[in-house]
C-alpha positions as CSV (number, residue, x, y, z in Angstrom):
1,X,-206.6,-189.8,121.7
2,X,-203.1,-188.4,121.2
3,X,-204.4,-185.9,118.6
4,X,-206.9,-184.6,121.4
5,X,-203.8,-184.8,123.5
6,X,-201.8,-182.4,121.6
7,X,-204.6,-179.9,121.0
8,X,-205.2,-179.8,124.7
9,X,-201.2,-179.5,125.2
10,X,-201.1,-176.4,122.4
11,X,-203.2,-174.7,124.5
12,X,-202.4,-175.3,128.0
13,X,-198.6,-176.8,127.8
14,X,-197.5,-178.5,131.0
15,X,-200.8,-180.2,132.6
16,X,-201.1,-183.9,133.1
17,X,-204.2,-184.4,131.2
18,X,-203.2,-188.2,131.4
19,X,-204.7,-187.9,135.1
20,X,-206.5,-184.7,135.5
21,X,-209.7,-184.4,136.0
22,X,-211.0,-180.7,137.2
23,X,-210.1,-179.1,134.1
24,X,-213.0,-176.8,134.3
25,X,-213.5,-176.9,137.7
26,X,-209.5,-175.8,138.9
27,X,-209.8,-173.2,135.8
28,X,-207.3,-175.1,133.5
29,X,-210.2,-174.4,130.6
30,X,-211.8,-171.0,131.2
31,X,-214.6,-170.0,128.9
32,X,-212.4,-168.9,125.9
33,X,-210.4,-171.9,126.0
34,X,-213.8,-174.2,125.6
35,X,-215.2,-171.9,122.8
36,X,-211.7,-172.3,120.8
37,X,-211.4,-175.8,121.9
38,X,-214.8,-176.7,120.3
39,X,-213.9,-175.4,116.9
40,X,-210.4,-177.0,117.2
41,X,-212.4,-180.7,117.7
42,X,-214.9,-179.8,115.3
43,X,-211.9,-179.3,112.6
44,X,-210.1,-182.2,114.0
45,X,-212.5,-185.2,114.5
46,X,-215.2,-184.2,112.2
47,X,-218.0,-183.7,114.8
48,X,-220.5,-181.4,115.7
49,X,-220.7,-180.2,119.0
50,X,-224.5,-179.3,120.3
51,X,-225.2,-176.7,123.3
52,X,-226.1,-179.8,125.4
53,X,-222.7,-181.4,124.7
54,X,-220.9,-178.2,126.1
55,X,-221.4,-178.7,129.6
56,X,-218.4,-179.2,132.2
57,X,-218.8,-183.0,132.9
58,X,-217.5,-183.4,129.0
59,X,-214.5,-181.1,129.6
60,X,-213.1,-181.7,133.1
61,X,-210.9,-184.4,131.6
62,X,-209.1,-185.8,128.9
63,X,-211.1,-189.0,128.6
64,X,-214.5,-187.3,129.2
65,X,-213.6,-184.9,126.2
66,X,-212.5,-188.4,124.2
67,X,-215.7,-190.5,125.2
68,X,-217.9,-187.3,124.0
69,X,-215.6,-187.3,120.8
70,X,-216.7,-190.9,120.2
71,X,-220.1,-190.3,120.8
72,X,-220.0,-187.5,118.3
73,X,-218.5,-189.8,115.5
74,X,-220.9,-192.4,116.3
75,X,-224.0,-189.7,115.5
76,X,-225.7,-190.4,119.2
């Protein structure tokens, strides 16, 4: 998770994404971020993100992006 960590913290430096959990829904992420943050996990974790895996539940929080990461890796 500290590789997710630190592509999260590239973008947005400063936000506790230890304990947030509206990062869509306060605006942290806007639409650009999600589209580059996609690619940058893609790269990173060697997953394929669908259109039904891009919704906000998935990206409001750290741990939501990491338990969609693992679910990725595991081919569900």
């Amino acid at each position: 998770m500290e590789k997710l960590k630190s592509i999260l913290e590239a973008m947005h430096p400063g936000v506790d994404y230890d304990t947030c959990t509206t990062l869509i829904d306060d605006h942290i992420l806007g639409s650009f971020d999600v589209i580059n943050l996609v690619s940058d996990l893609e790269d990173a974790f060697d997953v394929e993100f669908s259109p039904v895996d891009i919704v906000p539940e998935n990206f409001n929080s750290m741990q939501s992006l990491w338990q969609t990461i693992l679910r990725l890796q595991d081919g569900e």
